[in-house]
C-alpha angles and dihedrals in degrees: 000000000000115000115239109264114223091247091056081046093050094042093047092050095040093064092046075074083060092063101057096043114121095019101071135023105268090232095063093040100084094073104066096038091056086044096059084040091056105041088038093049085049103048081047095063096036084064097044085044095054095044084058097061097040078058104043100039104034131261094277100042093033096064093049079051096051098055087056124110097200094061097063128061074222128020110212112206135225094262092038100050109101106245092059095053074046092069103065130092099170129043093024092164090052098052095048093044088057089045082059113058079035088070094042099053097052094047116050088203091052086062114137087348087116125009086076088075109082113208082171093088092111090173086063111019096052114193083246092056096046099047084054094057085044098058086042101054087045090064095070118071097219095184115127086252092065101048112091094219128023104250091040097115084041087054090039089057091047084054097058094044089054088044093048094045091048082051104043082051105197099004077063104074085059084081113020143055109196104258087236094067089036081062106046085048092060111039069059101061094025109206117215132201117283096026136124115249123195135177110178093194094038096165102187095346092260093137094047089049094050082048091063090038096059091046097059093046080054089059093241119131104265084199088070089053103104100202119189132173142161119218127194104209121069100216099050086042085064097044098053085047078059104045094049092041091049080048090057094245103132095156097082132116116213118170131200120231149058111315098201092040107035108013110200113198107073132161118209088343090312140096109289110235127233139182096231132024110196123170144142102219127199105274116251094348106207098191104042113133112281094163098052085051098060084047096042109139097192099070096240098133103059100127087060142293103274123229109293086230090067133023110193087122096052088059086041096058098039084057094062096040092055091051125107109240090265091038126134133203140188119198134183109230139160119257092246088080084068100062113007115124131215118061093342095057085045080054101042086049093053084048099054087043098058083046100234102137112096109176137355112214118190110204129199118277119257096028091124130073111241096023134060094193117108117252133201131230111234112206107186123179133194092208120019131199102279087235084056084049106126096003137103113199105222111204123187104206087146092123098028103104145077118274111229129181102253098010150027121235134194112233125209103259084051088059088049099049101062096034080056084056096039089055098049097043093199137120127297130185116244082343107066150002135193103218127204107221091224087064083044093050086049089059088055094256098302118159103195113138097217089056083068099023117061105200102164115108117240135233123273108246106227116226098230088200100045071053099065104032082058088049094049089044087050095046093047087050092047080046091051094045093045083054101054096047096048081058096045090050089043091057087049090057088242098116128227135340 
């Protein structure tokens, strides 16, 4: 029998979405159709993974085996095992919800991954519409033997969060940050084996996946990557439980909650430290927690409390401060945070001082989903290069991209071509400038790249002499020719010109 290929996955999960369309708004229904993948994928491999044993240990041995917990990275139970949600032709919502909190209790990882995810909307998930998804979910074997590369079901995924965030328009940046500009970020940072990776706004863990992923092109082992995160949302909490759990990835550690106003990863009642801090904040947060800020017990605000109408700097500075004394962090921001005064300017200053900015990357414009500003790459380091030391690289990648119809993307020579200038750290011409702070200090602080990169053309000189020899050349041919004319009349007996 073929394996299923990952574009025959990706094609067949794409049109469960089909199915849901019109029902529901196209931003909510993500969640249930990640939620059908992942308990069917399970319940896939729990089988597959039962059947081994019987085969390996005997009939008689094999079945003791299989009702064991130990001997699965998931034990499916009775009520949540496909087949049984199969059965049901009423009450649908309620069967899978059931399947659900099933999973969960009897693995502890599994815990409010879920449950969040309510079958029981009888106005919208009609027992007719959910026995459809399911059939069509039950057509796919999703088992290991049956998937033609290892991380297939982990890239399909990937694929359905990109297509769901391309079709929910705006509401999709809330979750995802396009692969293109999660790549760039991190052949920036450049994650290692045996780091601490943190992102403190993780949507759907896209940037923690592409992490692991670099890792391992870089032929280091993805397993001694420790990645942590804290998401806001429930939903997309539970999703990027989901995705790095689909990836194979089970040792993470991804918390729920506000980052600014209830940090979540502590160590002994402080900030937990990490190599690398990568995220992709809401732009210019307006409610972001202002109050908990002047209160904040965990000294992450000491370049000053930003305005309580955007909070950039409040994700800035919780970067830093979560950062081990030889960290480094890339972070997705609008340009605003490079030249805005007030207390920003007062924090962008501290932060130039202490020498913690590293390089200022402007992207092309309409590369995000729900903003068509363009935004900057911030690469900030605890402890630069020697030879870094008192400097900011300015690159100008603003027109490098292709240009798509809803949407920009980055392409790979794009990507190579700043991380070149990244890693060279020298002078470009209308690309990319290494900038004393002092020069910067003279400019009040202000970030903005066209303040360091002139990309304007200039005006061809003109040779006044070139000028005139051209003029002379034109008049003597203008002579020859009004010569020859006057001869040629003459002989026609007309006269002169």
């Amino acid at each position: 029998m073929a394996k299923i290929t990952l574009q025959e996955l990706e094609s067949h999960l794409w049109k469960s979405a089909d199915i849901l369309r019109g029902s529901i708004d196209s931003s909510d229904y993500k969640s249930y159709i990640f939620g059908l993948l992942f308990i069917k994928r399970l319940s896939d491999v729990f089988y597959e993974r039962r059947a081994q044993l019987i085969m390996e240990q005997g009939q008689e041995i094999g079945l003791i085996l299989a009702e064991d917990p130990e001997q699965y990275q998931f034990f499916v139970p009775v009520e949540a095992r496909w087949d049984e949600i199969r059965k049901n032709a009423q009450d649908i919502g309620t069967t899978i919800n059931v399947a659900f909190e099933a999973l969960e209790n009897e693995n502890k990882t599994l815990e409010g991954v879920l449950t969040p995810i309510d079958f029981n909307r009888k106005e919208v998930l009609t027992d007719d519409v959910l026995q459809r998804l399911i059939q069509h979910f039950s057509i796919l074997s999703l088992t290991n033997e049956n998937l033609s590369e290892p991380d297939m079901l982990g890239r399909a995924y990937e694929y359905l969060i990109s297509q769901f965030a391309d079709d929910a328009g705006k509401k999709g940046g809330e979750f995802y940050t396009p692969s293109k500009v999660v790549e760039l970020i991190v052949k920036l940072i450049k994650p290692k084996e045996g780091m601490r990776v943190y992102d403190p706004t993780c949507g759907s863990g896209g940037m923690l996946i592409q992490s692991v992923d670099y890792v391992r092109a870089k032929g280091g082992n993805p397993q001694a990557l420790s990645l942590y995160g804290q998401e806001k949302n429930l939903n997309t909490w539970s999703i990027a439980k989901m995705n790095l759990l689909l990836h194979g990835l089970p040792d993470h550690d991804i918390r729920k909650g506000d980052t600014i106003r209830d940090p979540k990863l502590l160590e002994d009642g402080e900030l937990m430290l990490f190599d690398r801090v990568i995220a992709n904040p809401p732009f210019s947060l307006k409610e972001w927690g202002r109050e908990a800020a002047e209160t904040d017990t965990f000294g992450r605000f000491r370049f000053g409390i930003p305005p309580k109408n955007a909070g950039d700097y409040a994700f800035v500075q919780h970067m830093v401060a979560s950062l081990k004394h030889d960290g480094i962090a890339g972070v997705v921001m609008p340009h605003g945070v490079l030249f805005r005064g007030g207390a920003e300017g007062k924090i962008r200053q501290d932060l130039l001082e202490s020498d913690l900015v590293e390089a200022v990357i402007g992207l092309p414009s309409g590369l995000f989903y729900g903003t068509g500003i363009p935004a900057c790459i911030l690469i900030l380091n605890r402890n630069k290069p020697e030879e870094r030391k008192g400097n900011v690289l300015f690159i100008s990648a603003e027109s490098d991209f292709q240009e798509g119809k809803n949407q920009n993307t980055l392409r790979e020579i794009d990507i190579l071509k700043i991380t070149d200038a990244f890693n060279d750290y020298k002078n470009i011409e209308k690309y990319a400038q290494c900038v004393p702070i002092e020069e910067i200090e003279e400019n009040g602080y202000n970030l903005n790249i066209s303040r360091y990169i002139d990309k304007s053309e200039e005006e061809e000189l003109v040779d006044i002499n070139t000028l005139l020899t051209d003029l002379k050349e034109i008049e003597n041919k203008h002579q020859l020719i009004k010569q020859k004319l006057s001869g040629y009349l003459q002989e026609l007996g007309i006269g002169e010109v």
